[in-house]
C-alpha positions in Angstrom: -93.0 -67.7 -2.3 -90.0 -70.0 -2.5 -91.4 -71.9 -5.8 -91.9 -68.6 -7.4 -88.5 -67.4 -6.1 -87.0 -70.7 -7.7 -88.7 -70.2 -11.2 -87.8 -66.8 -11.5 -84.3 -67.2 -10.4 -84.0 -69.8 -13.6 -85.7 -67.3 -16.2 -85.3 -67.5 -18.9 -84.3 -71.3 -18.7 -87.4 -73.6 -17.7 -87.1 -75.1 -14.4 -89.4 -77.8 -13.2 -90.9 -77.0 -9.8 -93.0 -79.5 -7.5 -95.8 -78.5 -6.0 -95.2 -77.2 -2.4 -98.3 -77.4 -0.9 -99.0 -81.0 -1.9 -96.2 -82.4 -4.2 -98.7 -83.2 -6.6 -97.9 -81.0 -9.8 -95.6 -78.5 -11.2 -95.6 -75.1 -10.6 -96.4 -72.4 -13.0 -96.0 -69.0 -13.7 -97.6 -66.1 -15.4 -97.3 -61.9 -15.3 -100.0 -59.9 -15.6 -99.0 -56.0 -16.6 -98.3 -52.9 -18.5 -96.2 -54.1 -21.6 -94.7 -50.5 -21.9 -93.6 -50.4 -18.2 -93.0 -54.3 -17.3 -94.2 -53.3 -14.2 -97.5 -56.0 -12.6 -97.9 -59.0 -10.9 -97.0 -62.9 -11.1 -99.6 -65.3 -10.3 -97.9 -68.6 -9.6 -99.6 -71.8 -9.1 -99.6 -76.1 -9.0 -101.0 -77.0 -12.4 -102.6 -80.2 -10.6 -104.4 -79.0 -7.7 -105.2 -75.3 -9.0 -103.5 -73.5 -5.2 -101.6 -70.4 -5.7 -100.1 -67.4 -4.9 -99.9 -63.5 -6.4 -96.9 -61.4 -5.5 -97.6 -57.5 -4.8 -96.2 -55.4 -7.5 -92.9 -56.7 -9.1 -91.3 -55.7 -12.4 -91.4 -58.6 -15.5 -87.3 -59.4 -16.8 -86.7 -58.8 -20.2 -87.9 -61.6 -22.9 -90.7 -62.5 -20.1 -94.2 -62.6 -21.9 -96.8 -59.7 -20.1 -100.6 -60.4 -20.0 -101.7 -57.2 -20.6 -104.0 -55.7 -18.2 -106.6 -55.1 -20.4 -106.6 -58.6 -21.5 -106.7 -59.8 -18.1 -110.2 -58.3 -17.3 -111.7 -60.9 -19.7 -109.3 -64.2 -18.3 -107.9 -66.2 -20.4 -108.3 -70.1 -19.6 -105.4 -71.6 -21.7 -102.7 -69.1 -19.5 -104.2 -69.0 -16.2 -107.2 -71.4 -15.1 -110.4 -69.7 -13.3 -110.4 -71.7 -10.9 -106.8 -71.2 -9.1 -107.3 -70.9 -5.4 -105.1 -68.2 -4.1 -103.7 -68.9 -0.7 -102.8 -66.3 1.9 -99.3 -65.1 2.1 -96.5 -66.6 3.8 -96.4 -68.5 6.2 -100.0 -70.2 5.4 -101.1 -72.6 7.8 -103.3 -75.3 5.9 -106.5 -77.1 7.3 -104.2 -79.4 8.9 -101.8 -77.3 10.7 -98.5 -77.8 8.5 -97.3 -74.9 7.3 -97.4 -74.3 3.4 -94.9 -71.7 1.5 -95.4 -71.6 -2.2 
């Protein structure tokens, strides 16, 4: 959860975040919510190789744009790509035994 941690902590400034699990892309960031609460989830994830994470439930700052929930049931492509991979939580050992935290 560090590179969600690390784009969060810059919000609302943009941050550029390398890939953990392969160094191969920037990480990226979207909530998924009630508007009227700001309360959901992020879904973070490498815009190269498509592995990610999704927190449990977190509260959005101000100014952060909310996919509604109701909007999320039909996906939308051009915020979040069908086909992230979400990894388990931390620590996640990969297929070769190193340990990944995104």
């Amino acid at each position: 959860m560090t590179a969600l941690t690390d784009v969060l902590a810059a919000f609302p400034a943009d941050v550029t975040v390398t890939c953990p699990s392969h160094a191969d892309g920037t990480v990226q960031v979207a909530f998924t919510g009630d508007p009227a609460s700001r309360i959901g989830y992020y879904t973070a994830w490498c815009d190269t190789c498509h592995e990610g994470i999704s927190s449990g439930r977190a509260g959005a700052p101000e100014g952060m744009p909310i996919i509604a929930l109701r909007d999320s049931i039909e996906g939308d492509p051009d915020i979040i790509p069908d086909d992230v991979r979400l990894l388990p939580p931390d620590p996640y050992l990969g297929d070769d035994a190193e340990e990944h935290t995104f």
